[in-house]
C-alpha positions in Angstrom: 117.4 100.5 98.5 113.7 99.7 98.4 111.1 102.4 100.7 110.2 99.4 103.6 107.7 101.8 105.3 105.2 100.9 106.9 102.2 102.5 107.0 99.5 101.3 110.0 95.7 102.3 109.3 92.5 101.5 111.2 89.7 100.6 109.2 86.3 99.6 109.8 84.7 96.7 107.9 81.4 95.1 108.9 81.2 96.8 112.4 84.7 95.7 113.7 88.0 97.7 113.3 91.1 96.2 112.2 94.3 97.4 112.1 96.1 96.9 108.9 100.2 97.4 108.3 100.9 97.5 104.5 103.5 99.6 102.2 100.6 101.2 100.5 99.2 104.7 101.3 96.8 105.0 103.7 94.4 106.1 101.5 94.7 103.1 99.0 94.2 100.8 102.5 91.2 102.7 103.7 89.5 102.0 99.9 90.0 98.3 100.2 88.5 98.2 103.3 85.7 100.2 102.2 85.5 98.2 98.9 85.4 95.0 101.2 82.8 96.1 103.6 80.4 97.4 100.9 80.5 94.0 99.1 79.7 92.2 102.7 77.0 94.6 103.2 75.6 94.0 99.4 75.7 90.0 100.1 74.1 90.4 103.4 71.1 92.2 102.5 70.6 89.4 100.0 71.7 86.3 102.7 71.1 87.9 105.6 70.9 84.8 108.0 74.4 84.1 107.2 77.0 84.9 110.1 79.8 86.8 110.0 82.4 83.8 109.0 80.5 82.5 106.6 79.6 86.1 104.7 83.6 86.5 105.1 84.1 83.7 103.4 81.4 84.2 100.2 83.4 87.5 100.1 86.6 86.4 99.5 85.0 84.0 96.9 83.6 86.7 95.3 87.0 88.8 95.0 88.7 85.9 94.0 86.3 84.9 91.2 86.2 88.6 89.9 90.1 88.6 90.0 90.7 85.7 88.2 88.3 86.9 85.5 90.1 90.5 85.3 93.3 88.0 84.7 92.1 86.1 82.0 90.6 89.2 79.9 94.4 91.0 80.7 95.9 87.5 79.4 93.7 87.8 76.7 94.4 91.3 75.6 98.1 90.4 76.1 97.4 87.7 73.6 95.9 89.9 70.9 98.7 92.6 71.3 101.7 90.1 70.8 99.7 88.5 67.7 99.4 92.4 66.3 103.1 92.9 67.0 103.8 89.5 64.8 
């Protein structure tokens, strides 16, 4: 039977604290958070009339595009292993 634990840690990101419930470890939650509030911080020194919704927003953008380009170099190497195996 799977661990369903919960684990329920306050974080701070951009000057307002959130309380997030995940399976991970506390510590792995607190590093997102910090991971996201240092790349709102780095696009609001650059933007900085933008508001809070709207640096959100470029945020997520950002996270998503830099996801979806670790996926598409792991899809790559994936290729390249299966073609060495062949």
């Amino acid at each position: 039977m799977p661990d369903d634990r919960k684990n329920r840690t306050t974080v701070d990101i951009y000057g307002q604290q959130y309380t997030i419930v995940g399976a991970e470890s506390t510590g792995h939650i607190r590093l997102v958070a910090s991971m996201v509030d240092d790349s709102m911080r780095e696009i609001s020194m650059k933007n900085p009339s933008l508001d809070t919704s709207k640096l959100a927003v470029l945020t997520a953008v950002n996270a998503i595009h830099d996801y979806l380009k670790l996926k598409d170099q792991i899809d790559q190497l994936k290729l390249e292993l299966q073609k060495e195996k062949d």
